[in-house]
C-alpha positions as CSV (number, residue, x, y, z in Angstrom):
1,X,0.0,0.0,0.0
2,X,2.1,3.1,-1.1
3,X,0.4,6.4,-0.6
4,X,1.1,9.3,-2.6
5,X,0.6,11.9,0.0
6,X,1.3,10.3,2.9
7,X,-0.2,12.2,6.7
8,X,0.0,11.1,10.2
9,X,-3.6,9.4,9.6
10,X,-2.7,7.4,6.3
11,X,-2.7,3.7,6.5
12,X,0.2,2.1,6.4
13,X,0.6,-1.7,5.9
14,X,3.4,-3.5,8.5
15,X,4.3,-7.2,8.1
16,X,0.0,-8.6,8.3
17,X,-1.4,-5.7,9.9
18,X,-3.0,-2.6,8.2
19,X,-2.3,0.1,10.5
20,X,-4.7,2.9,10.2
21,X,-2.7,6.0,10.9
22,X,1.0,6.7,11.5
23,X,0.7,7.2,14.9
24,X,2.4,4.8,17.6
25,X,2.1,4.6,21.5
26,X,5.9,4.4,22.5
27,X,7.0,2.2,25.4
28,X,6.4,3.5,28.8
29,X,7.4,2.3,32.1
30,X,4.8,2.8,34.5
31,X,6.1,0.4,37.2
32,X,2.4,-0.7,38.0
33,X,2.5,-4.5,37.7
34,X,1.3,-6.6,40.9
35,X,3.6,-9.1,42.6
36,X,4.8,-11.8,40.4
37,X,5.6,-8.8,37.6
38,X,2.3,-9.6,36.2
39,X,0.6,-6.8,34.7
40,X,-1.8,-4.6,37.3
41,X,-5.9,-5.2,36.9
42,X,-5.9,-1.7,35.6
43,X,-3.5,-2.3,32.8
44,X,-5.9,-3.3,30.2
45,X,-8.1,-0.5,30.3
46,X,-4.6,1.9,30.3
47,X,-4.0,0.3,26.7
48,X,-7.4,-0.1,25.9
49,X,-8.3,3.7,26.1
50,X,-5.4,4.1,23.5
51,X,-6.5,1.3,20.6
52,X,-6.9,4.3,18.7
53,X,-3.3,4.4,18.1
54,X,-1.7,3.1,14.6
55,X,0.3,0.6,17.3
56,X,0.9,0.3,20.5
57,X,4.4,-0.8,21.6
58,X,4.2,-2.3,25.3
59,X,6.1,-0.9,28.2
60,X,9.2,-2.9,28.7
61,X,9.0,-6.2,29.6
62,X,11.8,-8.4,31.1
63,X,12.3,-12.0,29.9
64,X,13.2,-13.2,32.8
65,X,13.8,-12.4,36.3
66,X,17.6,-11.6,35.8
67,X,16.4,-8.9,33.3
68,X,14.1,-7.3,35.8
69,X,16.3,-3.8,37.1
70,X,13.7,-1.5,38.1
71,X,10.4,-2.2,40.8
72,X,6.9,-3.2,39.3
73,X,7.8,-4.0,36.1
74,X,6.2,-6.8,34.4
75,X,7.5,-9.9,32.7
76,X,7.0,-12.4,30.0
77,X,8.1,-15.4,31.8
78,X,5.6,-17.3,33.7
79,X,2.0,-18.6,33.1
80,X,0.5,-15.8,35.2
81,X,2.4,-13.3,33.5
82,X,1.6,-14.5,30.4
83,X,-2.2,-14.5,31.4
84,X,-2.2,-11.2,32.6
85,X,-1.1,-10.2,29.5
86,X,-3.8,-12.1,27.6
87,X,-6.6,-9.3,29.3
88,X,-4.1,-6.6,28.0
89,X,-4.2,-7.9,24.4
90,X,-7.7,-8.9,24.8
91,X,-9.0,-5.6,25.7
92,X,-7.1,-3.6,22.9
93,X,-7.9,-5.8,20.5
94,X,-12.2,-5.8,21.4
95,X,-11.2,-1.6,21.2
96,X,-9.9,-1.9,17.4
97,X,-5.8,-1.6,18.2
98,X,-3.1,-3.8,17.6
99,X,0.0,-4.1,20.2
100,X,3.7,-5.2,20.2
101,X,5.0,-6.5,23.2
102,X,8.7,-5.0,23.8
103,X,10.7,-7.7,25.1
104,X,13.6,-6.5,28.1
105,X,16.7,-7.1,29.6
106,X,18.7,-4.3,31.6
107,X,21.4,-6.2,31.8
108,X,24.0,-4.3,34.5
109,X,21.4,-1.6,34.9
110,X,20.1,-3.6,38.1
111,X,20.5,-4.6,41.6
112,X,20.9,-7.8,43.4
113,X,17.8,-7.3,45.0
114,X,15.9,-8.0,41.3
115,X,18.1,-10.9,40.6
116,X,17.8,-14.4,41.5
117,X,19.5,-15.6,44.8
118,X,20.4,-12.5,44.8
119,X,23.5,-12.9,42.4
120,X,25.3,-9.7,40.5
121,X,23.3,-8.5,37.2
122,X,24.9,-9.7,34.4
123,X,26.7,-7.7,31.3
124,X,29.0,-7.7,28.3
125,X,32.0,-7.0,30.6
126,X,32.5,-6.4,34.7
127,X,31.6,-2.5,33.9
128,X,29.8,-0.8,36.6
129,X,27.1,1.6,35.2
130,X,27.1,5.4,36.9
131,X,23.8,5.9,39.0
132,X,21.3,3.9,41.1
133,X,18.7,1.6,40.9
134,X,15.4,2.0,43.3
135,X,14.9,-0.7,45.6
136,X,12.9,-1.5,48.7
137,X,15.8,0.1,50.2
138,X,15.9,3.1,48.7
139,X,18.5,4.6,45.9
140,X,21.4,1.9,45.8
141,X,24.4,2.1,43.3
142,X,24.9,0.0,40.7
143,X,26.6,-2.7,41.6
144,X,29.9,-4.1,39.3
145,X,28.4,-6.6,37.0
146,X,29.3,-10.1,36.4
147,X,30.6,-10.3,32.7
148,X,28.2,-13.3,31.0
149,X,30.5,-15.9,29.6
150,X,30.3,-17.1,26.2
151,X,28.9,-20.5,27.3
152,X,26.1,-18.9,28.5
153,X,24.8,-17.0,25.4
154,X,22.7,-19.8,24.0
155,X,20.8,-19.9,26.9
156,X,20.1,-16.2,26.8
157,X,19.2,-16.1,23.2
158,X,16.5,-19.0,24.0
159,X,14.8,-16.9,26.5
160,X,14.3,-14.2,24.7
161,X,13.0,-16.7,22.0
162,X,11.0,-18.2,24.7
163,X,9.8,-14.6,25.6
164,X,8.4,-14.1,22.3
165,X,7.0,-17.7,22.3
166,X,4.6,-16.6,25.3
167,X,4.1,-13.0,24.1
168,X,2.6,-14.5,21.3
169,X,0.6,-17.1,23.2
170,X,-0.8,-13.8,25.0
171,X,-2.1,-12.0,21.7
172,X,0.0,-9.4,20.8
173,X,0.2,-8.8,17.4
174,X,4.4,-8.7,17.1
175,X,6.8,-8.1,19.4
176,X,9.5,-5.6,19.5
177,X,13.0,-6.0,20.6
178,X,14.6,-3.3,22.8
179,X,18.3,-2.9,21.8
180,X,18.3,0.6,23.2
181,X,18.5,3.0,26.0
182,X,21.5,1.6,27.3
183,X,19.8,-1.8,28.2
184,X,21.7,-5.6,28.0
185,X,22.1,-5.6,24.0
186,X,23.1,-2.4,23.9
187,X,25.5,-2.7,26.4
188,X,26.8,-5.5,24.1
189,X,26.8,-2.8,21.0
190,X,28.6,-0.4,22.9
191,X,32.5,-0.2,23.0
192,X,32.4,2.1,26.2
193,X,30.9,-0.9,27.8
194,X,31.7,-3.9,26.2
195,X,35.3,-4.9,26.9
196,X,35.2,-8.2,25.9
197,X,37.9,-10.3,24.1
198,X,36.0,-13.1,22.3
199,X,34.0,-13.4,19.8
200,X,31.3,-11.3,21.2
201,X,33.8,-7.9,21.3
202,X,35.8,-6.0,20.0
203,X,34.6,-5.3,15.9
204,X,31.5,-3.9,15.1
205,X,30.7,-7.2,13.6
206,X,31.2,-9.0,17.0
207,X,29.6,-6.8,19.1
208,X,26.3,-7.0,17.1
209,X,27.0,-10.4,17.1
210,X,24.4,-11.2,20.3
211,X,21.6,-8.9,18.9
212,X,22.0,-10.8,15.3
213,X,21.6,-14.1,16.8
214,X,18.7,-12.6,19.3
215,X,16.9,-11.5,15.5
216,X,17.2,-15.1,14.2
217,X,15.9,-16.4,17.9
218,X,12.9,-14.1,17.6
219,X,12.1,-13.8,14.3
220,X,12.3,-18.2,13.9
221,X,9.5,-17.9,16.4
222,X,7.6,-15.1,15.3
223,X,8.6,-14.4,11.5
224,X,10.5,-11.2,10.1
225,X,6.6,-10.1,9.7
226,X,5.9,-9.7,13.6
227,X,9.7,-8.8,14.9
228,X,10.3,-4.9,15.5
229,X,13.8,-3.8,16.8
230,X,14.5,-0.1,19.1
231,X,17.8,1.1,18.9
232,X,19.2,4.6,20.4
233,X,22.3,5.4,18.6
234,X,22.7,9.1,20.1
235,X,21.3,8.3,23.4
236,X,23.6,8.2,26.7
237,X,20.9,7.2,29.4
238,X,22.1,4.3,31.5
239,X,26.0,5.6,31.3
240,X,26.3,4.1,27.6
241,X,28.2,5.2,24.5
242,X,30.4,4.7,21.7
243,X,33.6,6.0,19.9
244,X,32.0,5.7,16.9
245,X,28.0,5.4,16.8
246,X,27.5,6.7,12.9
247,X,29.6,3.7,12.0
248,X,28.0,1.1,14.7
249,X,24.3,1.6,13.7
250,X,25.2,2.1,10.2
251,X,25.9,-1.7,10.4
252,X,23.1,-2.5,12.8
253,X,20.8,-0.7,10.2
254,X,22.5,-3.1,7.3
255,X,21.9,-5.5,8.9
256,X,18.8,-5.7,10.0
257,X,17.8,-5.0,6.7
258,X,14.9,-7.4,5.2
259,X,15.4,-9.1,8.6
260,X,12.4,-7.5,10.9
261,X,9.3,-5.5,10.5
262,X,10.4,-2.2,11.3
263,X,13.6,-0.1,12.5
264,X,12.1,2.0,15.7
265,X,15.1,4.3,16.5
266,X,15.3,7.2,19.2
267,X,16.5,10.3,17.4
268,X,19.0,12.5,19.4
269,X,19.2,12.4,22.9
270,X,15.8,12.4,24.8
271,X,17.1,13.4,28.3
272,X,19.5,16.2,27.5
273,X,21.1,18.9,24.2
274,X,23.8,17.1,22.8
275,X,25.2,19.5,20.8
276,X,25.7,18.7,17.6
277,X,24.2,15.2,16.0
278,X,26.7,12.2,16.0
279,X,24.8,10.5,13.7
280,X,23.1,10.5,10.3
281,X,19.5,9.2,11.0
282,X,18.7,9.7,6.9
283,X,21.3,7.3,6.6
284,X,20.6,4.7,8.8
285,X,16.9,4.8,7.3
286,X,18.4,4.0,4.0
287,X,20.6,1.2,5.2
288,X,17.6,-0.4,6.7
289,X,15.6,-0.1,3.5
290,X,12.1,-1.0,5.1
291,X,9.8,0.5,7.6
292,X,11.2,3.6,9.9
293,X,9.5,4.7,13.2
294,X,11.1,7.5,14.7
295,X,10.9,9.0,18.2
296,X,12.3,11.6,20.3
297,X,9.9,14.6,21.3
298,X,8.2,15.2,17.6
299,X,5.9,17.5,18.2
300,X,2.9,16.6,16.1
301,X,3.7,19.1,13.4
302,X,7.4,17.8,13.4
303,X,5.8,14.5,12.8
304,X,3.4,15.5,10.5
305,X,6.3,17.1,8.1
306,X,8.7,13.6,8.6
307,X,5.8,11.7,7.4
308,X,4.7,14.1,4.6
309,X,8.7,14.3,3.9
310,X,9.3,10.3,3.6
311,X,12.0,10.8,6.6
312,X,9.8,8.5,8.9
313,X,6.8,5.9,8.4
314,X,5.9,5.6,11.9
315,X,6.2,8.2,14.2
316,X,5.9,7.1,18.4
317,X,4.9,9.4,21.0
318,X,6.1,9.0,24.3
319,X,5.2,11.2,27.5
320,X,1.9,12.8,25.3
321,X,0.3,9.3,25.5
322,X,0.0,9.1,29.1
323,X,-2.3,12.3,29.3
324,X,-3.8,11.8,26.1
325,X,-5.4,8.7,26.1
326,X,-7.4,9.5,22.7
327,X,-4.3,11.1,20.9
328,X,-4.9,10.3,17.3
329,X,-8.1,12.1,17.4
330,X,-6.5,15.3,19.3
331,X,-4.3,15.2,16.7
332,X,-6.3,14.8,14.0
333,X,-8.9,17.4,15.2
334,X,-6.4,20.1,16.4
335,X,-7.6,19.6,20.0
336,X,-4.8,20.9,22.7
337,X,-3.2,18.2,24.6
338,X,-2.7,17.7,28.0
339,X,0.3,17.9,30.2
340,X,0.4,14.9,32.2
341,X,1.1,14.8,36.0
342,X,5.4,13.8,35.9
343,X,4.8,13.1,39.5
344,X,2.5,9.8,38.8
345,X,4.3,8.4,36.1
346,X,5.9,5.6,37.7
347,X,3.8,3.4,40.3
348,X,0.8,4.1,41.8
349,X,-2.8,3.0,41.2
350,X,-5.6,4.7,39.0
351,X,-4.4,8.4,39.4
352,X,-2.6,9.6,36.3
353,X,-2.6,6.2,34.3
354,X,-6.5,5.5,33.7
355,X,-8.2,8.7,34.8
356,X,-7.1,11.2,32.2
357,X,-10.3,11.7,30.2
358,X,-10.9,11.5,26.4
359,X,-11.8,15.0,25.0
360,X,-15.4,13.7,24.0
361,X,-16.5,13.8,27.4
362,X,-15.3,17.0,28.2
363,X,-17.8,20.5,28.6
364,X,-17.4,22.9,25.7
């Protein structure tokens, strides 16, 4: 389906799906899931009032416990989980949308008291990350990782696979793979944090050699059709960077190419000015070659021009989806948005995750 004139409310076809606007629901962590990480009873309305979206990417969700790092999170590893889930998928789908479950692992972005027995996070190399991780204790440092040996990659590869086994046991419509924000596989992408010595170091070629093999996991369980990747090739959350980032997601652009769905990359730095850009995003859309969703606070008339331009297929909004539940029609009706409330954005109950109302029900 090519349109000629493409806007933010043109459908665009991904993989199976018809997607009726350009408009995507980023990944937000709420930290809201019940004990067990298994997604809160208010979770399915949250999505649910925000079907309307072209897609809806999950918030991030760890494969396993050892990729948990931050309180309240939810997972994708055991049957309750996985039913939880299910009512998610279940109420956006009766509501007309279509949902991606991101699949997680913070690698050394975590705390003992995530992990199992309480053992070190794991990592590319014995790098501590700068900053703290909020636990029942309060702020704690990051601890110094335990570098994952290279005996043990097969077995992360399979949960992942297994991840997106019960993700689609649950009903989402694709999953996407998060390979950004200075999480496990970018850690691995990385050379400021990825010291290894063996195969899975050093080169470009062998520190994209985890994420390549986490693709063919994934994608052997889900098809090309259904597999979305997020990479942040700018961004230096989580103490991550690179020497050389144009040159690193140049070749994690190629390739991915003909490989996944669609290419969702965070354009620029989304927590602080950077100065000057360190990276060509034009380019890495052309290495890629298929479907581009970009992010980074677009302001809907930004977005409207990238889509308009042929710079971006997709475009994902982040923070404006938590107060604007009914976005695409805001958008599409010139209706102002609403600033949501920073302090509920993580935990909490129905305050500032399912109360903000939909601009049909409000007075004139």
């Amino acid at each position: 389906m090519n349109t000629p004139n493409p806007t933010l409310f043109s459908q665009l076809p991904l993989g199976t799906l018809t997607l009726p606007n350009r408009i995507v629901m980023a990944p937000l962590t709420r930290c809201r899931a019940d004990a067990g990480n298994v997604p809160g009873p208010l979770a399915p309305l949250y999505y649910a009032q925000r079907a309307s979206a072209g897609l809806i990417i999950s918030e991030a969700t760890q494969i396993s416990q050892a990729g948990q790092g931050y309180p309240a999170t939810p997972g994708i590893h055991s049957d309750a989980q996985e039913a939880g889930w299910r009512a998610v998928t279940s109420a956006v789908h009766a509501a007309g949308g279509r949902m991606f479950l991101q699949l997680w692992h913070v690698g050394r972005v975590s705390h003992q008291e995530f992990q199992p027995g309480g053992e070190l996070p794991v990592a590319p190399s014995a790098i501590a990350a700068a900053g703290q991780s909020m636990t029942r204790f309060g702020a704690q440092d990051h601890p110094v990782p335990r570098a994952l040996e290279a005996a043990e990659m097969p077995s992360l590869v399979e949960d992942y696979a297994a991840a997106a086994r019960r993700a689609l046991a649950a009903g989402f419509d694709g999953v996407e793979v998060h390979a950004a924000n200075g999480y496990l596989l970018d850690q691995f992408l990385r050379d400021a944090s990825n010291h290894r010595g063996d195969a899975y170091g050093g080169s470009i070629a062998n520190r994209m050699r985890l994420l390549d093999e986490v693709i063919s996991a994934v994608t052997a369980v889900a098809g090309a059709d259904r597999v979305g990747v997020r990479i942040s090739p700018e961004n230096t959350f989580n103490d991550i960077d690179d020497s050389d980032p144009q040159a690193l997601f140049q070749a994690v652009a190629t390739m991915l190419r003909g490989r996944v769905a669609y290419l969702h990359v965070v354009e620029g730095e989304d927590r602080k000015a950077t100065g000057s850009p360190r990276v060509d995003y034009g380019s890495l859309r052309t290495a890629f070659g298929g479907t581009y969703l970009a992010c980074c606070n677009y302001t809907p008339e930004r977005a409207a021009a990238a889509v308009a331009a042929g710079d971006a297929d997709l475009v994902a909004f982040g923070r404006a989806y938590i107060g604007n539940p009914d976005l695409v029609t805001r958008l599409q009706l010139g209706i102002p948005l609403v600033r949501s409330e920073a302090k509920t954005w993580y935990g909490g109950k129905h305050a500032g995750y399912t109360d903000y109302p939909l601009a049909s029900t409000l007075s004139a």
